[in-house]
N, C-alpha and C positions, 0 to 999 in steps of 0.2 A: 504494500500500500504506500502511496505518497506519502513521504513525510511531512509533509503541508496538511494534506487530506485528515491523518493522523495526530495533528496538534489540534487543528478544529475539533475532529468528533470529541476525541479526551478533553477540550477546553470547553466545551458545549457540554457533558457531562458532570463535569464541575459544576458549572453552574446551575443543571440543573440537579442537580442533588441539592444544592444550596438551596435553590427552588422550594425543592419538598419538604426545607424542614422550616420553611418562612413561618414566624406569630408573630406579623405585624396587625391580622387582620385590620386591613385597610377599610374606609368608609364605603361603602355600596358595595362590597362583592362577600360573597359566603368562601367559608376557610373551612371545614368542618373532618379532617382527616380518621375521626374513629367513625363517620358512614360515609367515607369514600369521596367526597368532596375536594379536591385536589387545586395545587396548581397544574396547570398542564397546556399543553401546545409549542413545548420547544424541544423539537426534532432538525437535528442533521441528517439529512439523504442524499447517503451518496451511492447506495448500490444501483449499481446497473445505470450512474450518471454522467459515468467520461473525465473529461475535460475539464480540472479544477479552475482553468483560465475561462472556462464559460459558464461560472458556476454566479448564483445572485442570492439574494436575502430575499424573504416574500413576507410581509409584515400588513398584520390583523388588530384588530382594534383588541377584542379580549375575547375567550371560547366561549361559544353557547352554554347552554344550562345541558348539565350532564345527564342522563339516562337514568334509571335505574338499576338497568343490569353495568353501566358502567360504573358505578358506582360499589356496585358490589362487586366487580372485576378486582377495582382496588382495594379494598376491605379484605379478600378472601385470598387474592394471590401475590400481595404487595404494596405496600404506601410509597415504596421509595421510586427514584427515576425509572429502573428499570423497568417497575412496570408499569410506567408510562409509555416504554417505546415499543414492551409488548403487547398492549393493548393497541397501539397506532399500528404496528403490523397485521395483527391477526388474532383478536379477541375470544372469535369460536371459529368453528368450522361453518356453522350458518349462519353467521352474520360477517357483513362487510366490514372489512376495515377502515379505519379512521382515515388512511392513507387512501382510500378509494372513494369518500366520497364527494359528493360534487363540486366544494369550496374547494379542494385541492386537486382534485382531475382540472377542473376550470384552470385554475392559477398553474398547474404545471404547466397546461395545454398554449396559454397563455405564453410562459416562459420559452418553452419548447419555439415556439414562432418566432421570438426576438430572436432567437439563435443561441439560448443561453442554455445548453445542455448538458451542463456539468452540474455539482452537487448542488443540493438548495438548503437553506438553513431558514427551518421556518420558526417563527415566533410573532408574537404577540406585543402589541405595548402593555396591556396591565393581563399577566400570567392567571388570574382567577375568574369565575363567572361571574357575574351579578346576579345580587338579590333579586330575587323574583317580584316584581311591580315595583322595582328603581329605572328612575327613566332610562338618568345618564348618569355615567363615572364622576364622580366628586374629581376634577383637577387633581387635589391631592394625592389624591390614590395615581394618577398616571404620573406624577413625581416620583411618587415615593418609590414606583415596581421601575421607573426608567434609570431610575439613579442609581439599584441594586441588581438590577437584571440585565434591561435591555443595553445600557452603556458598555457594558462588558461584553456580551455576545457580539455587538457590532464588530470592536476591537480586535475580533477572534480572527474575521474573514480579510480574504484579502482586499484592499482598496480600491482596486478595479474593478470589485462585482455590485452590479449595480441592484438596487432594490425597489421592490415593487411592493407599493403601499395598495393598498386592497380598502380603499375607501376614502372619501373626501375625506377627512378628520381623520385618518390615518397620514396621508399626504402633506396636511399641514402641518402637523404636530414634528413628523419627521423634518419638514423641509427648515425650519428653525431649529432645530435639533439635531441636526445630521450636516452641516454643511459643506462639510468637504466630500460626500460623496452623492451619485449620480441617481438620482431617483425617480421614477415613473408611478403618479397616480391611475388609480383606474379604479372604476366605479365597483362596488362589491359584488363578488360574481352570485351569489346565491339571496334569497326572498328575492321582494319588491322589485329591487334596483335591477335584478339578473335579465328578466326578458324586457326591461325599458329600456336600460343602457348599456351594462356591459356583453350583452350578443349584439349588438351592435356594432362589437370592435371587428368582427367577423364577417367571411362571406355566406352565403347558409350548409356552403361543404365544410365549415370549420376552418377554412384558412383565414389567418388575421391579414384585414383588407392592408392594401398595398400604399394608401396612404399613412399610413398605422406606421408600416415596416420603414416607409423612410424617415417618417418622424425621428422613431428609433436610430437608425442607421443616422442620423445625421445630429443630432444628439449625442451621441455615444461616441462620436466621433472626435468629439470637442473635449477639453481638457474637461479636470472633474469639479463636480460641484454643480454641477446641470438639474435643471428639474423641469419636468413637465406633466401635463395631468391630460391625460385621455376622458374625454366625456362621454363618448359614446352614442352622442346626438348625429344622426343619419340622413343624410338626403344623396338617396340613389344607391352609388357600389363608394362613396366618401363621408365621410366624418364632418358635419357641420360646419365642426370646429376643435382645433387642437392647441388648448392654452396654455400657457407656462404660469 
């Protein structure tokens, strides 16, 4: 394995063990580790992904509200990291993995078009779910998880891989936050937003439209610290509009 490849995963591991043993409980999100309540959502992937030089970050606002049987996944066969990334792989034999469902098939599929087909390091700004009927994340709470979590993972990857913010308020938070590297907003690929805007970035075979690709390409091109936001607003086989 790459020794590059190999200070990520083990540095990403780090952290998230650090992760699983947080009692900050923070304002809006549930913390609850004796019924399975977890932090969770930071995975390095890099099997079966190539090319560490075309590898990117893909960064989510915080994970959905957990299952019940996932919840007892981790009650029953681990609190710690590990069985976070074995639950992301292959929880049962009939049910899907976390790895397969459509927020991250999307954003691979996604990556995969930019050209970025080396490992992905995915994560979260605030690592815990929220409480059930809280609107939005108390600020503090995305201070407190970026200043202990996300600041450190960023640090892990290399500087040329660029990252893709997976929501409006993903993208800005990063863009003031991140600024020495290359960042591509895009609308959230799953609810509401999924068939208004982000299928939009596409042709209806799945290929990402070709005004899209030189965005990227010309973007990417440019020294770092770049930002720009895909809206996903359509007229015809082009993009409305493509704003920085």
């Amino acid at each position: 394995m790459n020794k590059n490849i190999e200070k990520i995963k083990s540095g990403v591991h780090k952290i998230g063990s650090e992760m699983l043993k947080c009692t900050k409980y923070c304002p809006g999100i549930l913390l609850d580790p004796e019924n399975g309540v977890l932090p969770r959502c930071l995975v390095f992937e890099n099997d079966g992904r190539g090319d560490i030089r075309k590898g990117c970050i893909i960064i989510g606002i915080n994970p959905g509200h957990s299952s019940k049987y996932e919840r007892e996944f981790y009650r029953e066969k681990g609190k710690g990291y590990n069985g976070i990334l074995n639950y992301w792989k292959n929880p049962n034999s009939k049910r899907r993995p976390i790895s397969e469902r459509s927020y991250y098939k999307s954003l691979r599929r996604l990556a995969d078009e930019f050209g970025l087909t080396g490992p992905i390091l995915w994560t979260e700004l605030v690592k815990c779910e929220k409480i059930k009927g809280v609107r939005s994340i108390p600020l503090q709470t995305y201070r407190t998880c970026i200043r202990y979590y996300l600041n450190k993972e960023l640090s892990l990857a290399p500087e040329n891989w660029p990252v893709i913010a997976a929501s409006r308020r993903v993208y800005n938070a990063l863009a003031y936050m991140y600024p020495k590297g290359n960042i591509i907003g895009v609308p959230h690929p799953t609810g509401p937003y999924a068939n208004k805007y982000f299928k939009h970035l596409f042709y209806k075979n799945t290929k990402l439209l070709k005004s899209v690709k030189k965005m990227f390409t010309r973007k990417m091109g440019m020294k770092f610290g770049r930002i720009f936001w895909l809206d996903g607003k359509r007229r015809g086989n082009s993009l409305k509009s493509l704003s920085e």
